[in-house]
TORZA-259792 format. One record per residue: x negated, y negated, z of N, C-alpha, C in turn. Coordinates in steps of 0.02 Angstrom, whole numbers, plus 50000, padded with zeros to 5 digits. Last residue first. Example, Ala and Ser with C-alpha at 12.3 -4.5 7.8 and 13.67 -1.06 7.14 Angstrom:
BEGIN
493585011250354493165005350357493554999850394493405028450390493855022550390493405016550390
This chain:
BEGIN
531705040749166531995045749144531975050749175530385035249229531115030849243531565038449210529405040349156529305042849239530125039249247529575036249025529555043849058529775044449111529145024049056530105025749009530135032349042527985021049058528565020849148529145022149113527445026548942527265032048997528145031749074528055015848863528145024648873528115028148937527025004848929527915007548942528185013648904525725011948891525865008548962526695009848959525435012248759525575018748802525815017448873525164998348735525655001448697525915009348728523944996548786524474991348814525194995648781523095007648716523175005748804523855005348817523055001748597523325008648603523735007848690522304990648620523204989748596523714997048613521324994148647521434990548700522404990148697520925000348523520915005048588521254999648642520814988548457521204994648431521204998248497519764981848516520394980348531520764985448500518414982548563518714989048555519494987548549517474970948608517304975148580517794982248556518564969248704518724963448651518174967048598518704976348797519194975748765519104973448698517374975048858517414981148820517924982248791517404962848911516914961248850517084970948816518504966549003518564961848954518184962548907517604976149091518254977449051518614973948991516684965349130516504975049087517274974749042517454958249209516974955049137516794960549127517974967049297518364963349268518004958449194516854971749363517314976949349517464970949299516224958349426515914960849380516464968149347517474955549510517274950749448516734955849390517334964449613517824964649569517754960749511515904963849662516374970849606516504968149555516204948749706515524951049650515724958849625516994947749802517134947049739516844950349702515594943249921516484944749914516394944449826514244948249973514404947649911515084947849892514344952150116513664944750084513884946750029515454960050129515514954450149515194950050141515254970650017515754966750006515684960450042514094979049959514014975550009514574968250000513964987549838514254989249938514194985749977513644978849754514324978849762514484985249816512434974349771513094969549807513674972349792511864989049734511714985549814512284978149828512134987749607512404991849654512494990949725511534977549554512244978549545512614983149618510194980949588510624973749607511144977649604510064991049491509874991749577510154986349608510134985249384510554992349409510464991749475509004977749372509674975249367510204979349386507824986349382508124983049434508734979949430507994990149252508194998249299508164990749379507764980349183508234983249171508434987449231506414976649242506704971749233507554974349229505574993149273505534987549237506304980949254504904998349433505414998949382505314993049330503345009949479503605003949492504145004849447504125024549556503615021549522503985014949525504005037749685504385030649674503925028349607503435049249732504315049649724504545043749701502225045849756502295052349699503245049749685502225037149851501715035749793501965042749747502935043649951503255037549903502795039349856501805050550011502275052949966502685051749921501515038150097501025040650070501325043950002502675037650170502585031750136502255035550094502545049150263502935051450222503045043550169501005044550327501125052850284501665053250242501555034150398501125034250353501195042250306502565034650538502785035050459502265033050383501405034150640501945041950627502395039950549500925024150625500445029650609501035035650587502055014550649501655010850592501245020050575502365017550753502815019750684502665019550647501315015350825501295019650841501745021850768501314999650807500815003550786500835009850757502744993650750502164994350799501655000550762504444988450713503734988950685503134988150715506084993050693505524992050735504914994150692506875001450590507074996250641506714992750684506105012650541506845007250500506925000250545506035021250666505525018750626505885012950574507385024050716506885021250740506475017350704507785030250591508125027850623507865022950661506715042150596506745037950546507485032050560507115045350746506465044050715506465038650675508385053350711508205048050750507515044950751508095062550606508595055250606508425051550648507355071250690507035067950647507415062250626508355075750787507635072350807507455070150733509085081950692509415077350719509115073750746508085091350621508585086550574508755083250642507915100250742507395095150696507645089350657509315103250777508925100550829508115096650796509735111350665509965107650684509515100750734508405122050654508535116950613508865109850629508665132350737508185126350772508335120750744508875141850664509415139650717509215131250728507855144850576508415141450545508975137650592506995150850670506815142050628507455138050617507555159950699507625158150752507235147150708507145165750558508045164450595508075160850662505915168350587506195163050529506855163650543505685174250687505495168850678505715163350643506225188650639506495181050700506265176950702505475189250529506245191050524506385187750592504145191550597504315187050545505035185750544503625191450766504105195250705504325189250661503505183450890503015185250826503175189450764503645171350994503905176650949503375179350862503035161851070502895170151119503285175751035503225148751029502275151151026502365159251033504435143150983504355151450955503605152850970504665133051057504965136651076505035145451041503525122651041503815123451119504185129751112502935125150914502435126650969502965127651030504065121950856503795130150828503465129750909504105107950878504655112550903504415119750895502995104050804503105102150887503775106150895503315108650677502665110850707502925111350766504385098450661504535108150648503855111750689503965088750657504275091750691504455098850703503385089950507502895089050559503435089250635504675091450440504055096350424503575095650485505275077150466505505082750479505035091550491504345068250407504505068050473504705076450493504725073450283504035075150289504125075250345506045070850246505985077150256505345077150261505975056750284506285061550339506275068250312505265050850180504875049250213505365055250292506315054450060505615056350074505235056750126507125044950105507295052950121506775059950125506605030950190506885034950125506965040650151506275019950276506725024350299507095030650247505105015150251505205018750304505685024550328504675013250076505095011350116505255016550168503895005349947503655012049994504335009050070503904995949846504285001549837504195006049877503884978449909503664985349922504204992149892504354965749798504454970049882504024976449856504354958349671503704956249732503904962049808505634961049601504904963549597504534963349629506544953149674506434961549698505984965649691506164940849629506044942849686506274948449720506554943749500506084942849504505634941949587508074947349495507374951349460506844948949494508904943249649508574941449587508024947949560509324939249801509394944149755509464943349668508594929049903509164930249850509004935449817508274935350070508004936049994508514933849955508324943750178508714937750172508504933650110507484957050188507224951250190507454942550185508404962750154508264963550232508054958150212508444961450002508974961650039508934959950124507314966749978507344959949980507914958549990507554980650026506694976950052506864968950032508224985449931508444985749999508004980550040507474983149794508134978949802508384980549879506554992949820506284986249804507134981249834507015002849834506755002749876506674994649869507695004849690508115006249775507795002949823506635005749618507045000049619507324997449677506145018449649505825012249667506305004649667507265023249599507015027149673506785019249698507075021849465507555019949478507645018849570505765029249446505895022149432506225018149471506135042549456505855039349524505665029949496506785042849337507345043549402506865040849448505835041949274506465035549261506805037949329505175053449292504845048549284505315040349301505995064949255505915062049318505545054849337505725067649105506175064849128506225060649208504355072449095504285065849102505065063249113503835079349272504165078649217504365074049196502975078749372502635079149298503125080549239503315077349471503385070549452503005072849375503775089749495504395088449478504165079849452502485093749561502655097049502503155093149466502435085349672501985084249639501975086749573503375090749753503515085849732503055081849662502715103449767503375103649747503495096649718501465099849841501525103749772502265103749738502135092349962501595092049900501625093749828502745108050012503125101049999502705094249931501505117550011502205117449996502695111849953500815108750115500535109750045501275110650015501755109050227501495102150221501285103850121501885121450263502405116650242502335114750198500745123550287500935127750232501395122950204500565116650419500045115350369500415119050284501595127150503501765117750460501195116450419500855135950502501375136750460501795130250444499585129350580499685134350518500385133250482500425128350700500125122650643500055125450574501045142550741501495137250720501175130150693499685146150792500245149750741500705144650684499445138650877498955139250818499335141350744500335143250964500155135950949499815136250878500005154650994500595155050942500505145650943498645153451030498515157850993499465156450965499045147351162498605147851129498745148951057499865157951240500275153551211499595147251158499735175951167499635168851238499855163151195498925185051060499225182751093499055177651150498325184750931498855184150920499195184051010496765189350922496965182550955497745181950954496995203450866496835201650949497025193850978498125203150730497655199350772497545201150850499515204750683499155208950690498565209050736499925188450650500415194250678499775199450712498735178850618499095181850673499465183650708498975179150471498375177850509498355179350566499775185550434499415188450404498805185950436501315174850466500875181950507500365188150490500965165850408500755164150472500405172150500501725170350278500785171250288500445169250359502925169950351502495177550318501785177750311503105155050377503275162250417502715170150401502995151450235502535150950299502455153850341504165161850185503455161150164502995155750208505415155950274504785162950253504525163950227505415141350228505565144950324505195151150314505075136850098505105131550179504975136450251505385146650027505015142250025504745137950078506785151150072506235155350080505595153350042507635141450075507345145050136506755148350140507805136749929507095133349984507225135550057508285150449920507665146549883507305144349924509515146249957509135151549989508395152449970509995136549905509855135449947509405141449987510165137549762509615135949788509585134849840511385146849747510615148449735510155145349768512385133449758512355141049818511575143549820512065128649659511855125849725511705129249771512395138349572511555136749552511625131349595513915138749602513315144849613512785141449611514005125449543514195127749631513725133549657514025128849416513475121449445513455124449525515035135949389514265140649380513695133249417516195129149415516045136649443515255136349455516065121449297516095118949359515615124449424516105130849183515645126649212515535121949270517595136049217517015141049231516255136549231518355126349180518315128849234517775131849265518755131849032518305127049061518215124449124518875150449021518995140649011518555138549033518055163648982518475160049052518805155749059517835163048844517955169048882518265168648949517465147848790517855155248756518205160448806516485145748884517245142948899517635147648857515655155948873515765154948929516345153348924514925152548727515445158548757515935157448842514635138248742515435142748706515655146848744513575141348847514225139348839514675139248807513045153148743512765151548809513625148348854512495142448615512875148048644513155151248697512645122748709512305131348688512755137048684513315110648624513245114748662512915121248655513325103648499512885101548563512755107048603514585108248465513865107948424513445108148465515435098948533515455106748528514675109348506514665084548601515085087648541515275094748564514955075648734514585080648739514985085148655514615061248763515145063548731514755071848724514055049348894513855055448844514535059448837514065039048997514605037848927514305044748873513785041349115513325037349078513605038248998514755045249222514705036749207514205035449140514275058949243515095055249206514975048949153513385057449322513145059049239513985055249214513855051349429513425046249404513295049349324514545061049484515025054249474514515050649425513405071249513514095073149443514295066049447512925062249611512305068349564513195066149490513675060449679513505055549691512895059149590514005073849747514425068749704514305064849660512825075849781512915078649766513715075649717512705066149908512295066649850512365070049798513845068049991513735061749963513325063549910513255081950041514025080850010513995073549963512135076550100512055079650058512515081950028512945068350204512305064850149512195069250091513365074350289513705070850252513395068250196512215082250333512675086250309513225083350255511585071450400511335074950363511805078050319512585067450481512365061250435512045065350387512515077150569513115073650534513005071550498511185076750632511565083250582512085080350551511265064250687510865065450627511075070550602512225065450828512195059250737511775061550684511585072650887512215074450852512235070050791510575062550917510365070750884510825073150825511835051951004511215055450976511025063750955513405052750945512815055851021512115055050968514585054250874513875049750860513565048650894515325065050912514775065050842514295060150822516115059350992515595063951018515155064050945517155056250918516595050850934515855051550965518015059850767517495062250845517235058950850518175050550684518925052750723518585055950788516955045350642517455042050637518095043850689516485057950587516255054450656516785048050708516735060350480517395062850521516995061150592516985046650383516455049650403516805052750461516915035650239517435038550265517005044650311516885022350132516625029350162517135028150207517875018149948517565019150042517245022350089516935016449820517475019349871517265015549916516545008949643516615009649700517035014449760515305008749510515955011749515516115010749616514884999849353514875002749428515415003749452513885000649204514675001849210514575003049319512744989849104512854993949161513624991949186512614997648925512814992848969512834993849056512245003148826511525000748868512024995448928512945012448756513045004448749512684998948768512765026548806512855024448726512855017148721512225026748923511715027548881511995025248798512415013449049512635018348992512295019148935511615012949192511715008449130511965014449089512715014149334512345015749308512295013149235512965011349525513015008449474512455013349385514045013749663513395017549587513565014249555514415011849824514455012149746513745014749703515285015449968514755016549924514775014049873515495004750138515795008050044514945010150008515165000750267515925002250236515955004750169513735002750262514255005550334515095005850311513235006550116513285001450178513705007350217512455011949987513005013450026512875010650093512025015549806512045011449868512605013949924511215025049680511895024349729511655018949784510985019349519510635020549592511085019949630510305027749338510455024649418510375024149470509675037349256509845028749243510335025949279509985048249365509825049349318510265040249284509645041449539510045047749484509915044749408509205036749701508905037449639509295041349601509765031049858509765036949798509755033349742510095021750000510175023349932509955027249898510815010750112510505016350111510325017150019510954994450227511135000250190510825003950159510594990950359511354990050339511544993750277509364991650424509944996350416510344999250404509214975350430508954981250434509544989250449509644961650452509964966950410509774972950395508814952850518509534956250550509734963050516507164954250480507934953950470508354957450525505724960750493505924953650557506714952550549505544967850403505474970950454505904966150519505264959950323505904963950311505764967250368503924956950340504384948950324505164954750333503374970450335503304964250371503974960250393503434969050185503824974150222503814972550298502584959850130503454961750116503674964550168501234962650178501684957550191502454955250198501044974250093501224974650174501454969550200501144971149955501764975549972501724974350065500164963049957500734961449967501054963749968498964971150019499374967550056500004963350036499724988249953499134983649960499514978549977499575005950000500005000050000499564993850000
């Protein structure tokens, strides 16, 4: 990070507004989401135009209150987050105006809809989530697990609490490569390239937001794309917790097959310490957060690139339009000049519209 990115972050460090909202990188976009609404904004690939879309959140913490205990808050937030992203994943391809021909499609899919409908691609996205989750179990939880115990399952040193300390660095050191290598593969694609663009943008447009910043191109360019509180920076937190929890409560277990189920239990209790952390760290600036959130900034450098002029205009959009109360209107006005400049580009379609409108209430009146 060089000093003017540290200066930035600094100067955003000293805001009221720290906190206030969150965001995700997707394919020529970027989700935003405050304490009251999400939106996405994304540029369309057939028109280059950017189209955004808004809700409400809505969080069943909301009706339990017990759910926003500490710890408890972070599994929640976790769990909700990754429902959010995943929407957030399909709402945003929607948005980018691709007409998908027949032609286009692979054998592969014909057949598919041929033989089941169209239904069945929905289906098969759910499975290849289902899939991967057992994936990165056994990326993350047993295969560290397994080579931990090649060094000392079998071992004279394998016992005392010694010796499962040791255990359990090891198998966060595995993590640690693991995670690296994973992220380090996925930046060599050159599609990914624009998505961690877009990442950076996020970061840039939250950073001059805190910073009580007008919100402009050109002073989103000058913030830091390395940001404390990314997702990046809590699943590394998270990995190096996993150590300090392995050591307190699996140093005496040594069977692979419990170890790694007794990881998975634990999970809850890492994820909810680690929210709080990065929660922490977001909000306060000392030394100590300053050392414990270096390793997952560090990783930025792979998950963020800088953005051009365009992919920050997306990142604006999005960021005021969750943010109804420092930006009243600004949606709805921008919804309302899309719609117009896309009428008046398309008036045959605009007449069709106005012309299906009282049919349709002749129907529903009948």
């Amino acid at each position: 990070m060089d000093k003017k990115e540290q200066t930035t972050e600094n100067i955003s460090c000293n805001s009221k507004r720290r906190g206030a909202v969150g965001g995700q990188a997707i394919i020529e976009g970027v989700m935003m989401r405050s304490k009251t609404h999400t939106a996405i904004a994304v540029r369309r690939l057939d028109n280059k135009k950017i189209t955004v879309s808004r809700k409400d959140n809505s969080s069943i913490s909301d009706k339990f209150k017990f759910l926003k205990w500490p710890i408890i808050r972070g599994v929640v937030n976790f769990i909700e987050s990754m429902i959010l992203s995943f929407s957030t994943i399909t709402e945003g391809t929607e948005m980018l105006g691709l007409d998908v021909e027949e032609e286009e499609q692979s054998k592969f899919d014909k057949w598919l809809e041929e033989k089941c409908g169209e239904w069945i691609i929905p289906v098969v996205s759910v499975v290849s989530v289902i899939l991967g989750v057992p994936l990165a179990v056994g990326l993350f939880i047993w295969l560290p697990t397994f080579v931990g115990d090649l060094f000392f399952g079998t071992s004279r040193v394998s016992q005392g609490f010694g010796a499962g300390a040791w255990r359990s660095i090891v198998e966060g050191v595995l993590k640690v490569l693991i995670f690296i290598a994973y992220i380090w593969l996925t930046a060599l694609i050159p599609d990914m390239k624009r998505v961690y663009m877009h990442h950076g943008a996020e970061h840039k447009s939250i950073f001059c937001y805190e910073a009580e910043l007008e919100l402009t191109v050109e002073n989103v360019k000058k913030q830091s794309r390395f940001h404390p509180r990314c997702g990046t920076s809590f699943m590394f937190s998270m990995i190096l917790l996993s150590i300090a929890i392995g050591i307190i409560f699996l140093w005496a277990i040594k069977t692979v097959w419990l170890r790694s189920l007794l990881k998975l239990l634990l999970l809850p209790l890492t994820v909810g310490i680690g929210y709080e952390f990065i929660r922490y760290a977001g909000r306060h600036d000392n030394a100590i957060v300053r050392a414990l959130s270096a390793p997952g900034l560090w990783m930025q450098k792979l998950t963020t690139k800088e953005p051009d002029d365009e992919i920050i205009e997306v990142a604006i959009t999005a960021l005021k339009s969750a943010l109804p109360e420092d930006f009243p209107n600004f949606y709805e006005d921008f919804k309302a000049a899309y719609e117009a400049e896309e009428n008046a580009n398309n008036p045959e379609e605009s007449e069709v519209s106005q012309e299906s409108e009282p049919t349709e209430e002749a129907e529903i009146e009948a």
